[in-house]
C-alpha positions in Angstrom: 54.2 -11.2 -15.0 53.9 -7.4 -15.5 50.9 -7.5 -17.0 49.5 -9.7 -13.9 50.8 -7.3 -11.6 48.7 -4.5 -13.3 45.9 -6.5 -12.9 46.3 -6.1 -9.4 46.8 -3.0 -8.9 43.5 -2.4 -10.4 41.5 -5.1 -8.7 43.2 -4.2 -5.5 41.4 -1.0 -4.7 37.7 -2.1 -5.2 38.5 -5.8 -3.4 39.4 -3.4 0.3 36.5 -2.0 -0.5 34.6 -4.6 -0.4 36.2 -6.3 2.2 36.0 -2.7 3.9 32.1 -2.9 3.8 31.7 -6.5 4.5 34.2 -6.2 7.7 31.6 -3.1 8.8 27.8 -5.6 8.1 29.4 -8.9 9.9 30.5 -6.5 13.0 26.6 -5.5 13.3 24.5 -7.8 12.1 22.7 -9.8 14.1 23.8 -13.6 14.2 27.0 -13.0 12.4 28.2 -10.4 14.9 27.6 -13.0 18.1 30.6 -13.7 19.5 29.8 -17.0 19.7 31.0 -17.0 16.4 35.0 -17.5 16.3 36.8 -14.1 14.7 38.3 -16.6 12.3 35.4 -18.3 11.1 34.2 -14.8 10.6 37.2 -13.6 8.3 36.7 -16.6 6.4 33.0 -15.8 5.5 34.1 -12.1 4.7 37.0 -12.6 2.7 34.7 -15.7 1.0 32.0 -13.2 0.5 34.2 -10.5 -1.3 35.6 -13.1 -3.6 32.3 -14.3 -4.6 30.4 -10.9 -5.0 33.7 -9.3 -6.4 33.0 -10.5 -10.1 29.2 -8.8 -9.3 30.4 -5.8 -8.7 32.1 -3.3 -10.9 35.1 -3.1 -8.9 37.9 -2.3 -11.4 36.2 1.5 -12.4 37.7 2.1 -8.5 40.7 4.6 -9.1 42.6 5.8 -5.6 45.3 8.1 -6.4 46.7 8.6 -2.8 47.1 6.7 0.3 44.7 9.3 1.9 41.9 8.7 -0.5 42.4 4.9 0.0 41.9 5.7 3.7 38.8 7.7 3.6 37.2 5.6 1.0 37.7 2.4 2.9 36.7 4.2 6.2 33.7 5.5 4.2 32.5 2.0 2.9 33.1 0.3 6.4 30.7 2.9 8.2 28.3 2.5 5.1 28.7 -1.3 6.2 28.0 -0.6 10.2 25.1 1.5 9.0 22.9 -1.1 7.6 23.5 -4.0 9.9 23.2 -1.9 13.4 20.0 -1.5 12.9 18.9 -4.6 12.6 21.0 -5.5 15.4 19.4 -2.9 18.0 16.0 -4.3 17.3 17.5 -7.5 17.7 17.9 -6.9 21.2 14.9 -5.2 22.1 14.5 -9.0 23.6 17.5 -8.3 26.5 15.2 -4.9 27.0 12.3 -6.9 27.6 13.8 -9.7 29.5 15.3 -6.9 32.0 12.3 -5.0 32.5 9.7 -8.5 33.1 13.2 -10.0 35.7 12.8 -6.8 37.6 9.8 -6.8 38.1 9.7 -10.5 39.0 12.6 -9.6 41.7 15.2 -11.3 39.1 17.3 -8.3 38.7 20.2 -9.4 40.0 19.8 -13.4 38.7 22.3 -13.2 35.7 24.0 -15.6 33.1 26.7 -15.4 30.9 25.4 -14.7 27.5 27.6 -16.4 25.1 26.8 -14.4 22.0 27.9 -11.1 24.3 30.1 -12.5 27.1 28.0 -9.8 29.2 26.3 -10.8 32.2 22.4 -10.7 31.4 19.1 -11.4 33.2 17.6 -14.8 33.2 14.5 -13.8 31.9 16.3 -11.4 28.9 18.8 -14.9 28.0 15.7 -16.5 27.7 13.8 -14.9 25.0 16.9 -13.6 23.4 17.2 -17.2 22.2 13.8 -18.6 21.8 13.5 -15.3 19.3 17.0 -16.8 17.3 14.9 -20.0 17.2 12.4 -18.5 15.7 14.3 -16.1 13.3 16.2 -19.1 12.3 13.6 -21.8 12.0 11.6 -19.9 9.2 14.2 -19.0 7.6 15.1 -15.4 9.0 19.0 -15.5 8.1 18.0 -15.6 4.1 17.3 -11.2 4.8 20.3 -10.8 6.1 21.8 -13.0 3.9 20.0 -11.4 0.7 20.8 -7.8 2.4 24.5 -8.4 2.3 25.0 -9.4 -1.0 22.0 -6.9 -3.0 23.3 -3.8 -0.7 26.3 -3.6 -3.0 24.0 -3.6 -6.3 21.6 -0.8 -5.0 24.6 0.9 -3.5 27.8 1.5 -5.6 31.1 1.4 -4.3 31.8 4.8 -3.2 28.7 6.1 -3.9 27.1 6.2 -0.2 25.5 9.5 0.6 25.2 9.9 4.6 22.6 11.9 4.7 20.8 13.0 7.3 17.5 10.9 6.9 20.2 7.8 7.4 20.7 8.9 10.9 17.2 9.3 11.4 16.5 5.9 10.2 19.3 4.4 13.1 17.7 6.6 15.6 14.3 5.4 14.8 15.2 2.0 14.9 16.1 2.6 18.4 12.3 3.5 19.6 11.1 0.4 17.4 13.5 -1.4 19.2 12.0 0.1 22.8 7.8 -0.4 20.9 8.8 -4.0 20.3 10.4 -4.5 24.0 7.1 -3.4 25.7 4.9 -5.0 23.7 6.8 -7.9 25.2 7.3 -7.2 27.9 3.8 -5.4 29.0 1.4 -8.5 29.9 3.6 -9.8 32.1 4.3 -6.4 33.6 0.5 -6.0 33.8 -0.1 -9.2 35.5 2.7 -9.0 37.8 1.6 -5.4 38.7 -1.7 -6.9 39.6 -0.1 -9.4 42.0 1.9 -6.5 43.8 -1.6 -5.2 43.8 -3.4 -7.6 45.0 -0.3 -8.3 47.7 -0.6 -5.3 49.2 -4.4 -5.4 49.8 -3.4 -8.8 51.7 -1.3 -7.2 53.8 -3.5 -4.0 54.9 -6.5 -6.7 55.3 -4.1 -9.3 57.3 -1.3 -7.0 58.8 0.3 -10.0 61.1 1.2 -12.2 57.7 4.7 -12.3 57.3 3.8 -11.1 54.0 7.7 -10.7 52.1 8.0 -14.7 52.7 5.1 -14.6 50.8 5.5 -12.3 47.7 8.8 -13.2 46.2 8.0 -17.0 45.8 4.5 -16.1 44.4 5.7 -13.6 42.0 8.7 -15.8 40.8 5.7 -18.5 40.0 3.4 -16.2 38.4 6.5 -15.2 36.3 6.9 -18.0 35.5 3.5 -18.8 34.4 3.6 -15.8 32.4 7.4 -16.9 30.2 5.1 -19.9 29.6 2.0 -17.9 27.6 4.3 -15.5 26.2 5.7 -18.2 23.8 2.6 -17.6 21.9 2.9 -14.2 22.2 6.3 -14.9 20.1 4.5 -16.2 17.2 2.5 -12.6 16.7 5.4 -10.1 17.8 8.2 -12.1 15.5 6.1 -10.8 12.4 6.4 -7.5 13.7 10.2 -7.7 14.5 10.6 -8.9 10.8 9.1 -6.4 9.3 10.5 -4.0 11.3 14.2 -5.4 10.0 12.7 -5.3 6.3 11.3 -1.6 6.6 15.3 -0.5 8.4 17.1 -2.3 5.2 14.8 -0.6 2.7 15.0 2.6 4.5 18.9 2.7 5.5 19.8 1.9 1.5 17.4 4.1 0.4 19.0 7.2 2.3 22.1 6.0 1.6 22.0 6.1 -1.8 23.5 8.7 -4.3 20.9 11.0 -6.1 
């Protein structure tokens, strides 16, 4: 019984860690962060997770003398965790970006939903191609990165070994502006087009100044807008090879800077 209980106290240490850096890539990752997903379902996959990948990693050479060190090296691997998933998570929702910037200009800005995954109140326009881009991430297979991410991370990146260096924080910060690229590349047809209406709008009303012309211009833009969702589903097929290679460069780059030298 003794001997079982040293057992434990050496397996102890490098299984919080492990749960410590799990707990930080399910609380950023896209999908698994949703909160669409119950917290309970999501304990399960974690402390799943850790018991699977626990005989992968070499868990028992973890020593923590004191309850201090046992702090910071669980605090350490948990933001080593939020690291790598947030940025795959902000590019994520460049889609909400896009959706708001295409509902404004459609005069949508104040139509909302409830997005389940957020339980925020979000634009029509940003619900809708927030989930037609999970369709698509999904349906070809999308989940098997992030999947593949959280279990090789801990192979390429000891326990205890994360370096925060600064070229990690430049890599979250960058993902940021990828995240804004990939929003107006979405976003900027319709925003063209629509612009053109206004446009075109305004020269009706100089040309024809006794049209009621504001009875006019909101149902015309909502259809062109509309018009416009519907071509920009082919526009999905080109940009989602961009947004997953964006994901892939932000995983190779965050473990690369977070790596010990």
């Amino acid at each position: 019984m003794f001997g079982f209980i040293d057992h434990i106290s050496q397996w102890l240490p490098g299984f919080l860690l492990i749960l410590a850096r799990l707990s930080g890539l399910i609380a950023t990752m896209p999908i698994f962060s949703y909160r669409l997903i119950s917290s309970r379902i999501k304990v399960m996959v974690i402390l799943s997770t850790a018991v699977l990948i626990y005989p992968l990693v070499q868990a028992p050479t973890v020593v923590m003398e004191s309850i201090s060190q046992m702090i910071f090296q669980v605090g350490g691997e948990l933001l080593t965790g939020m690291i790598i998933g947030i940025g795959a998570r902000v590019i994520f929702e460049a889609l909400n970006m896009a959706g708001s910037f295409v509902g404004r200009q459609m005069g949508l800005a104040i139509a909302n939903v409830m997005d389940p995954t957020s339980r925020q109140q979000l634009p029509v326009i940003s619900q809708f191609w927030f989930l037609l881009m999970i369709v698509f991430f999904l349906s070809v297979n999308g989940h098997y990165l992030l999947i593949e991410t959280i279990f090789k991370n801990f192979q390429l990146i000891p326990l205890g070994s994360a370096i925060f260096s600064p070229g990690a924080g430049e890599t979250v910060v960058r993902s940021g502006s990828t995240a804004f690229q990939v929003s107006l590349s979405l976003a900027a047809p319709a925003m063209i087009f629509l612009l053109l209406v206004d446009t075109a709008i305004a020269l009706v009303a100089r040309v024809m100044p006794q049209m009621n012309i504001f009875i006019i211009t909101l149902p015309l833009k909502i259809a062109t807008g509309m018009f416009i969702l519907i071509i920009s589903v082919d526009i999905f097929q080109l940009l989602y090879d961009t947004v997953y290679r964006d994901i892939g460069f932000y995983f190779q780059n965050i473990i690369a800077n977070l790596q010990s030298t």
